[in-house]
N, C-alpha and C positions, 0 to 999 in steps of 0.2 A: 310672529304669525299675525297676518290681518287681522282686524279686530272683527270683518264681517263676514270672513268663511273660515272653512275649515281645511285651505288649503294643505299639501302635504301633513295633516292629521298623522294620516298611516303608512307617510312613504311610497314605498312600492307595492305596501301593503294595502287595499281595500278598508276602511273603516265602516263597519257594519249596527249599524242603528236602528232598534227595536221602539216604539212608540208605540205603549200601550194606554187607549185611551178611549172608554164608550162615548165619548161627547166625539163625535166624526168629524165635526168643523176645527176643533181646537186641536184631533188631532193632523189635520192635513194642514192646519195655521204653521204648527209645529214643523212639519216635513218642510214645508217651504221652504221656512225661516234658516230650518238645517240645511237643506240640499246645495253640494257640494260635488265638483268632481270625482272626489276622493275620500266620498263618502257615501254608501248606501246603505237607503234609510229603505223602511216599510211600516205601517201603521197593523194595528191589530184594534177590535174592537170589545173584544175580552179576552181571559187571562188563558179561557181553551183555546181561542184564536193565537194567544200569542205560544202557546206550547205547540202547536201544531207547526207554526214556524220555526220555533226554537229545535225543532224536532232535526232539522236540515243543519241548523245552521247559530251558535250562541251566540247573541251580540258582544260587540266590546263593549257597548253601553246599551243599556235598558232605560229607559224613561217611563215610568211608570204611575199613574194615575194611581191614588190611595183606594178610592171609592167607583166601585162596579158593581154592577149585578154580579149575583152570583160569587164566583171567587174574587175577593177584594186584592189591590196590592202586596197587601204582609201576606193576606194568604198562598199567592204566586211566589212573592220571596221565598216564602216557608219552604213553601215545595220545590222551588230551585236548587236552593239551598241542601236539602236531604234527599231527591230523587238524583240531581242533578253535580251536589257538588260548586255551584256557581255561585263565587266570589261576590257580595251585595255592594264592596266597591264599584262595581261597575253599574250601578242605579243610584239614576235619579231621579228620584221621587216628585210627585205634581200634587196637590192637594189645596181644595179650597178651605180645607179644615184647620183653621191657624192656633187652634186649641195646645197649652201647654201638652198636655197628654200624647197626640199625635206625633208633635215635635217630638220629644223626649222619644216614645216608639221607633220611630224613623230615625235617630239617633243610636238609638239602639240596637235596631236593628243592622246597624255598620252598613246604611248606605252611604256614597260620595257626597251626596248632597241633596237637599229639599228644595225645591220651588213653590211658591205659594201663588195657588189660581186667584184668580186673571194674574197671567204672569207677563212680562214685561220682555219681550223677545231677545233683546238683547242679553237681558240675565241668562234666557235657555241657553242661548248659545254660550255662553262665560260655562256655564254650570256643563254642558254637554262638552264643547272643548276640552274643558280639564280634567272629564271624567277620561275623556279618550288619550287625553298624552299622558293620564297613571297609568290605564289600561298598555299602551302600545310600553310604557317605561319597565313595566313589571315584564311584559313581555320580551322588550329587548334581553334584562336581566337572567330571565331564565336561559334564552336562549346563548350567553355568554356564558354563563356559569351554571344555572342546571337549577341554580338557588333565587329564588326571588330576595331580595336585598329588604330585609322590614324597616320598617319607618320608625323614628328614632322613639316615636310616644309609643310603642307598639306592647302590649301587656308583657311581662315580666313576673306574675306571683298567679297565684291560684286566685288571691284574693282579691284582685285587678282585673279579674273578667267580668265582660259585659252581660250585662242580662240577655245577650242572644241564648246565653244557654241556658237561660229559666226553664222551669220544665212545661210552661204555657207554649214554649215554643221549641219542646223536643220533637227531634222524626219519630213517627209514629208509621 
């Protein structure tokens, strides 16, 4: 695949791109840099804006800004996550917060990947790319066999899970 689009992403399929982000320049920097034949993008400017989308339609990939008013990143994950069911593979995370602790969270949280603001256009798109051909891969998977195929590091014991299911981050 080109290094500069995202051509055939989704095939025949539509690849659909959520950009959630209150800074309005970096998100529509963002759209540019993504926008693709084969790819529709939409920007949101918080996390009710982006549920109100989400409501139509779940992205294959969410890009997500840590820090908002109002409900933050983990907060929207959260809620994904338990209202919704939606896989945090499919985000990627944006934050000017380069703090071990946030790292570690957003690790933990089992997103695809973090971008650190000011981010560097080329890395979005590496990082958005690859979230989209696990996204469409798990996808083909299911739809061959019914089973999404896990990934070889993928937990194995009780004692091997990730703090996603600390009880700071139960549905509630």
């Amino acid at each position: 695949m080109d290094g500069d689009s995202f051509q055939n992403v989704g095939s025949d399929v539509e690849a659909y791109v959520l950009i959630v982000d209150d800074d309005h320049e970096l998100s529509c920097i963002a759209a540019m840099a993504l926008r693709s034949p084969s790819c529709h993008i939409e920007t949101a400017r918080s996390a009710d804006e982006a549920l109100a989308l989400m409501e139509a339609q779940l992205p294959d990939c969410l890009v997500l800004d840590i820090c908002m008013p109002g409900m933050d990143g983990f907060q929207l994950l959260q809620k994904l996550r338990c209202d919704w069911n939606f896989n945090p593979r499919k985000v990627v995370m944006l934050s000017a917060l380069l703090d071990v602790d946030t790292m570690h969270k957003a690790r933990s949280a089992g997103v695809h990947s973090f971008v650190p603001k000011p981010y560097v256009i080329s890395d979005l798109r590496a990082k958005v790319r690859q979230c989209l051909e696990d996204s469409k891969a798990v996808r083909s998977e299911v739809l061959r066999s019914g089973v999404p195929k896990m990934p070889e590091d993928s937990v194995t014991t009780v004692g091997d899970l990730p703090e996603l299911f600390a009880p700071q981050t139960s549905c509630k």
